[in-house]
N, C-alpha and C positions, 0 to 999 in steps of 0.2 A: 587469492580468494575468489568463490566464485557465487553469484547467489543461486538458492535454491532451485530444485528445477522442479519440483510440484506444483501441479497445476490444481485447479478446483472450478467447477462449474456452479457458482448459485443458483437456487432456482429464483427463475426472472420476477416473476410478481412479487418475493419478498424483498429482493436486490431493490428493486425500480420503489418500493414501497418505504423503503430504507433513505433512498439517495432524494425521493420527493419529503418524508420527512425532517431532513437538514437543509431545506429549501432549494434543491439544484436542479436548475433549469435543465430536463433531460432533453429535450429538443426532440429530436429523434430516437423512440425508447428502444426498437430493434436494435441501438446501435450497443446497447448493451448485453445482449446476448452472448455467449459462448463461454469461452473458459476467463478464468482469472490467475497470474503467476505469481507464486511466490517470493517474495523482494528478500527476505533477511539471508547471511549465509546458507550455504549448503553445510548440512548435518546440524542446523539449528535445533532446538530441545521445544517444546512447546508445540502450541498452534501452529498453522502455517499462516500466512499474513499475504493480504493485496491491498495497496490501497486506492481508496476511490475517488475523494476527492476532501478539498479545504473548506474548512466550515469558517473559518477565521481566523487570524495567522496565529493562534492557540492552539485550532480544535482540528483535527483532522478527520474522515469515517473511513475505517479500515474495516475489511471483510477479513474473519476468521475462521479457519476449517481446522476440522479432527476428525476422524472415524467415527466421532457422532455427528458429525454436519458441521453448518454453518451459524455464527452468528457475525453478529457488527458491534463495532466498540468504536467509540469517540475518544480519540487520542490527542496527546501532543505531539509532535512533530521532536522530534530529536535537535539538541540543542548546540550541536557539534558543529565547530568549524572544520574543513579542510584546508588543505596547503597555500591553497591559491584566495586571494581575498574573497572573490565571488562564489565559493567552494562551499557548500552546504551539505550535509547527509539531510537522504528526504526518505529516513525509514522516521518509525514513532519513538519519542523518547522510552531508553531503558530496553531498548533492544540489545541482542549479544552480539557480543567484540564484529566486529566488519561493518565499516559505514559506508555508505553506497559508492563513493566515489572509491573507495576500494575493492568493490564487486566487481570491477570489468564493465560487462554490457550493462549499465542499471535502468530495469523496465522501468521502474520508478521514477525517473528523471525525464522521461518523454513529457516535452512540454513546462517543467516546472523549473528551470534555470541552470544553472550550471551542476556538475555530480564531478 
């Protein structure tokens, strides 16, 4: 399995205006400019999915794209264990079959514990 390779660019002011209202200290806001990648399997059905950041070990805010644009959704976080005890999928609950630690490279796991 490998995840998705679509990319999506939000536009910055509504990104930054998203990520200031779930409370998150953007520090340096250029630092979020550019693209965003898509985490769930390759040939997934739906939206594409990136996530952004933890609202509280509930709530997560994920950026969503289609061929009409972009929105944001406040998720749960998938509730799946992996093989190894520290093994976590860090896609959102009720995602399709492939959890991150079975993706390969998982962009989604940069920074956020074991995949």
């Amino acid at each position: 399995m490998r995840p998705c390779d679509a990319v999506g660019r939000p536009p910055l002011d509504e990104l930054l205006r998203q990520l200031r209202r779930v409370g998150e200290d953007l520090g340096e806001p250029h630092a979020y400019e550019g693209e965003v990648a898509c985490e769930p399997v390759a040939g997934h059905g739906g939206s594409h999915a990136a996530y952004l950041c933890e609202i509280d070990p509930d709530t997560q805010l994920w950026v969503l794209w289609d061929a009409a644009g972009f929105t944001y959704a406040l998720l749960p976080p998938c509730p799946a264990r992996g093989p190894r005890e520290d093994t976590v999928c860090h896609l959102f609950d009720g995602h399709e079959p492939g959890h991150s630690w079975e993706l390969g490279a998982c962009r989604s796991c940069a920074g956020r514990g074991a995949c």
